[in-house]
C-alpha positions as CSV (number, residue, x, y, z in Angstrom):
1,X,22.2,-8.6,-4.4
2,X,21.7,-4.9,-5.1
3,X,24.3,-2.3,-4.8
4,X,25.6,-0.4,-1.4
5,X,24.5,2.9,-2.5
6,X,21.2,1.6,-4.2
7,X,20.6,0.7,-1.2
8,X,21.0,3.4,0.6
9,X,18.8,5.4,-2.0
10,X,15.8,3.3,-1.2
11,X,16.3,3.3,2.1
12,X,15.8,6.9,1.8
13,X,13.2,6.8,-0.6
14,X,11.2,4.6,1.9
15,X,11.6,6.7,5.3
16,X,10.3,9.4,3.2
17,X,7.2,7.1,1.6
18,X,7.2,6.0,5.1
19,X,6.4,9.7,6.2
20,X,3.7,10.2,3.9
21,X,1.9,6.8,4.5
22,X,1.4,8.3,8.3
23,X,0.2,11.4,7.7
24,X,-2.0,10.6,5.4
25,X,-2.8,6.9,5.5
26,X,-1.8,6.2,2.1
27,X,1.1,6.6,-0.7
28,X,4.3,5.0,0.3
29,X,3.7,1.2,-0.9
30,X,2.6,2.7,-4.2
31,X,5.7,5.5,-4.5
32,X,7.9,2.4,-3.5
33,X,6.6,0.1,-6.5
34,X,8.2,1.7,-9.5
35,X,11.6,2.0,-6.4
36,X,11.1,-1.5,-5.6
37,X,10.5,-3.0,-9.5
38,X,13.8,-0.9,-10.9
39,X,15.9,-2.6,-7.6
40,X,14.7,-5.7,-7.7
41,X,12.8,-6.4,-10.8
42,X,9.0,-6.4,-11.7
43,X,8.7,-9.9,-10.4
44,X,9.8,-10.0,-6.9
45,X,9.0,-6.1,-6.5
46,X,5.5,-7.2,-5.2
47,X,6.3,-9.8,-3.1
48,X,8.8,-7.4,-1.2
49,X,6.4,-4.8,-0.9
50,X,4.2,-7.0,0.8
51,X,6.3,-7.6,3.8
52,X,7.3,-4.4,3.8
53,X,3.6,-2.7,3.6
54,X,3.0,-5.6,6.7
55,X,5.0,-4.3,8.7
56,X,4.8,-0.8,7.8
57,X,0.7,-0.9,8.3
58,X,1.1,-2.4,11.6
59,X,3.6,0.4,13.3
60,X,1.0,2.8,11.7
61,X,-1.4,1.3,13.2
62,X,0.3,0.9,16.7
63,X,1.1,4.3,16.5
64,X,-2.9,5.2,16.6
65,X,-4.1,2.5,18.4
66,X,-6.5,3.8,21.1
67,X,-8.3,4.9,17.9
68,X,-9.3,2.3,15.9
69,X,-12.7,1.4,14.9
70,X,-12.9,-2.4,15.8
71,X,-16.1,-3.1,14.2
72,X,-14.8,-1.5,10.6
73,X,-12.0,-3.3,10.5
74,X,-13.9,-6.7,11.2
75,X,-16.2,-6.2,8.1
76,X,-13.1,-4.7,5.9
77,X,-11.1,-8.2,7.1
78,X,-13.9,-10.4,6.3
79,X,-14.3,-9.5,2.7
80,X,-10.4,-8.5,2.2
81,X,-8.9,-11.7,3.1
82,X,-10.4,-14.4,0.8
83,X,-10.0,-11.7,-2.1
84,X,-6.4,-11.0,-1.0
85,X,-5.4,-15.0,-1.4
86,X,-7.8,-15.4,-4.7
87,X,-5.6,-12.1,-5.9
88,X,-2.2,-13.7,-5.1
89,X,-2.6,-16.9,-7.3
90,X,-3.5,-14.4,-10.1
91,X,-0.2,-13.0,-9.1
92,X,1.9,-15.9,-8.9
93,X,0.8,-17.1,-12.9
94,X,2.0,-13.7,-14.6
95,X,5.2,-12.9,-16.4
96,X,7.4,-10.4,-15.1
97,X,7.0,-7.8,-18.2
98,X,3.4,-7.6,-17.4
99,X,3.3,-7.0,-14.3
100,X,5.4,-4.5,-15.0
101,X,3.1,-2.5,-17.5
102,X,0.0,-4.1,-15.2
103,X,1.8,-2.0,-11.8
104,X,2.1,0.9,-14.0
105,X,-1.3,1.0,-15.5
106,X,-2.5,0.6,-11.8
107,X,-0.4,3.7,-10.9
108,X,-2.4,5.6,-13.2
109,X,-5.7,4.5,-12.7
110,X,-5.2,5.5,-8.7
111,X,-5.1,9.1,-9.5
112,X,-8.4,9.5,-11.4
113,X,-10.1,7.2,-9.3
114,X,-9.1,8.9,-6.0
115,X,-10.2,11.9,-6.9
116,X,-13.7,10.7,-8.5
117,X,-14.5,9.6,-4.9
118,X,-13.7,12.8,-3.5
119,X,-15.2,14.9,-5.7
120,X,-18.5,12.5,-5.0
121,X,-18.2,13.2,-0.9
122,X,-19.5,9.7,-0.7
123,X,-20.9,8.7,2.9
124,X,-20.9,5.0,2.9
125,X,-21.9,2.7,6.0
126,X,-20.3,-0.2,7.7
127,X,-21.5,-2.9,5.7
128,X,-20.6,-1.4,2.7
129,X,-16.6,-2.3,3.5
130,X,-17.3,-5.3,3.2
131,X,-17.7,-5.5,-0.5
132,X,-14.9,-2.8,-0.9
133,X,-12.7,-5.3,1.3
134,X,-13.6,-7.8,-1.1
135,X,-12.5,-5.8,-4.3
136,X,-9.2,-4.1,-3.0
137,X,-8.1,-7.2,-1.7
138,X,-8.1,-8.9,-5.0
139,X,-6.5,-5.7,-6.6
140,X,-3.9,-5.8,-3.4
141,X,-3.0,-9.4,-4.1
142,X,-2.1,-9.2,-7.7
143,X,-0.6,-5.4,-8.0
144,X,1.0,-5.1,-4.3
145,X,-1.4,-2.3,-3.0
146,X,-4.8,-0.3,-2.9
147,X,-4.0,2.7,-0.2
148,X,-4.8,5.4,-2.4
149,X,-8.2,3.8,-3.6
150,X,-9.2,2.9,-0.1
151,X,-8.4,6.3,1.6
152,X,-11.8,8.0,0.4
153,X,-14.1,5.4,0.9
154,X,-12.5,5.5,4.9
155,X,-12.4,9.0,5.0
156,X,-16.4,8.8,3.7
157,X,-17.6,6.4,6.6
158,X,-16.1,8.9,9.0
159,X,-12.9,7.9,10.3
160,X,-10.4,10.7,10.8
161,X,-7.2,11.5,12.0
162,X,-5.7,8.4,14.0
163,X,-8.6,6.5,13.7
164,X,-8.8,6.7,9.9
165,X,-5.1,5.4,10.0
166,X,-5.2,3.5,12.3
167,X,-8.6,1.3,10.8
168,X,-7.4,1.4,7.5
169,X,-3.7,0.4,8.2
170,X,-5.1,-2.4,10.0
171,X,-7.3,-3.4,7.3
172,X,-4.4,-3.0,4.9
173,X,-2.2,-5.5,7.3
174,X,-4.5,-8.6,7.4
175,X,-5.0,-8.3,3.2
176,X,-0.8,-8.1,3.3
177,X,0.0,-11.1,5.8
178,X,-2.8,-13.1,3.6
179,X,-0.6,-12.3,0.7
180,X,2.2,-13.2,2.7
181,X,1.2,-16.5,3.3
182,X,0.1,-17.1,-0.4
183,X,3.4,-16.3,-1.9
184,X,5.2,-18.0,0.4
185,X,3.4,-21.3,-0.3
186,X,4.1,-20.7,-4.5
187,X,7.8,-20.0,-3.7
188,X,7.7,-16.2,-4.3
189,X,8.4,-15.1,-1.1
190,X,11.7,-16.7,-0.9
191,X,14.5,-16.2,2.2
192,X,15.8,-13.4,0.1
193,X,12.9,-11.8,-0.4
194,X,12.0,-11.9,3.1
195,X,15.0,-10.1,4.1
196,X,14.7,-7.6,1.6
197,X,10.9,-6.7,2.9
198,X,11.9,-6.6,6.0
199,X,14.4,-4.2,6.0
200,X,12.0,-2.0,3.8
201,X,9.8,-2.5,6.5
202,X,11.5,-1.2,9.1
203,X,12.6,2.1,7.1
204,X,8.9,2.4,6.9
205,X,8.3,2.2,11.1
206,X,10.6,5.1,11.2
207,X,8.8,6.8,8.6
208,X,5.4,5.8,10.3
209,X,6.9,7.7,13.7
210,X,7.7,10.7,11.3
211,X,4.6,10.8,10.0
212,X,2.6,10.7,13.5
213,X,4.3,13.3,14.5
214,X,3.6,16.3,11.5
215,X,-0.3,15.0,11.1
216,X,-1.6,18.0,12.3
217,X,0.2,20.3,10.7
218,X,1.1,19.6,7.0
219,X,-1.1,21.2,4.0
220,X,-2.4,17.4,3.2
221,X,-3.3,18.7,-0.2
222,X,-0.9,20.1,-1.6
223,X,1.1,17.0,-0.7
224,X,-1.0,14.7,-2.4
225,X,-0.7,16.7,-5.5
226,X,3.0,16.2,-5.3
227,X,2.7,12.3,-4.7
228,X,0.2,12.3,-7.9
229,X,2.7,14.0,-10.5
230,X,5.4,11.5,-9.1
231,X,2.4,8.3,-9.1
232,X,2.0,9.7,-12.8
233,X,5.3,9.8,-14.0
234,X,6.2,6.6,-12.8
235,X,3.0,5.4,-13.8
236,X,3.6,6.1,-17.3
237,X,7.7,4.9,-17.5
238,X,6.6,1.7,-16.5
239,X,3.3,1.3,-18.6
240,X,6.3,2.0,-21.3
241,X,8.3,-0.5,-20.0
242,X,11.3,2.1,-19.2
């Protein structure tokens, strides 16, 4: 059991992740990972996540629903969902201390790798999520989440706006509840866990209503440079195992 005002700090922290995740469809599982690991522990930080990214990709979603692309998100499922489970028994065999320094070296890796697709203004078509729903799905599954890796390649097939959130988030949600299911069944997803994702999670709806609201107007890019210092510092505490 974590502290009142711990509490209160990450419930804070999340509505503003949550803020960020809808405007611009990614960041707030990954700026709540190194939150989430220092509250509750490398070990059961992923698990929480999960339910809380669930939930948090659905009211995302919800909140852009007229726009989602039906047929995207089927291929994306398809590959993610296998890859998702395969990536949660990984999960479920590690020690805490490396998925620690595994969570962190992730962190890190999402910066570079973000921008090397958008430098690249890759145009990809619809089969081609099928492969990357494969491959984030296993990454999801063993370090929590992929948002920032799968925002270009979205962004690259098209989708825009409330319909690149809305797919993606969607997308996102089916990897999570696969996840869900697989840590549940291993016993880490316990009752405790659950309750501690879903109050995440629904910091993050109001966070997702936040973000709807300010889409159109905030310099996107300038507040993705600010999520990538604080993705790199974080990054590189835990790698260090502070």
């Amino acid at each position: 059991m974590i502290e009142p005002l711990l509490w209160l700090a990450l419930l804070a922290v999340t509505l503003v992740a949550g803020t960020i995740g809808g405007v611009v469809g990614f960041g707030s599982a990954v700026i709540l990972l190194p939150v989430c690991a220092y509250a509750f522990g490398a070990a059961h930080a992923v698990p929480i996540l999960t339910i809380a990214a669930l939930i948090g990709n659905l009211s995302r979603a919800a909140f852009s629903w007229a726009e989602t692309d039906w047929p995207a998100v089927r291929m994306y499922v398809l590959g993610a969902v296998p890859a998702a489970a395969a990536g949660a028994l990984i999960f479920v065999e590690l020690d805490a201390a490396l998925i620690h320094r595994l969570l962190g070296a992730f962190i890190l890796l999402m910066i570079p790798a973000r921008r090397w697709a958008a430098r690249r203004e890759m145009t990809i078509q619809r089969w081609h999520l099928l492969p990357l729903g494969a491959s984030m799905g296993l990454l999801s599954g063993v370090v929590g989440t992929v948002g920032p890796i799968n925002a270009p390649f979205f962004l690259a097939y098209g989708l825009v706006k409330g319909a690149y959130l809305a797919t993606e988030a969607l997308g996102a949600a089916a990897a999570h509840l696969t996840k869900s299911v697989v840590y549940g069944r291993f016993a880490a997803l316990d009752a405790e866990t659950l309750a501690y994702g879903l109050a995440i999670g629904g910091a993050l709806i109001a966070g997702s209503w936040l973000g709807k609201r300010i889409v159109v107007r905030l310099d996107t890019p300038a507040f993705v440079r600010t999520v990538e210092v604080l993705l790199a510092v974080s990054g590189c505490l835990m790698v260090l195992g502070i």
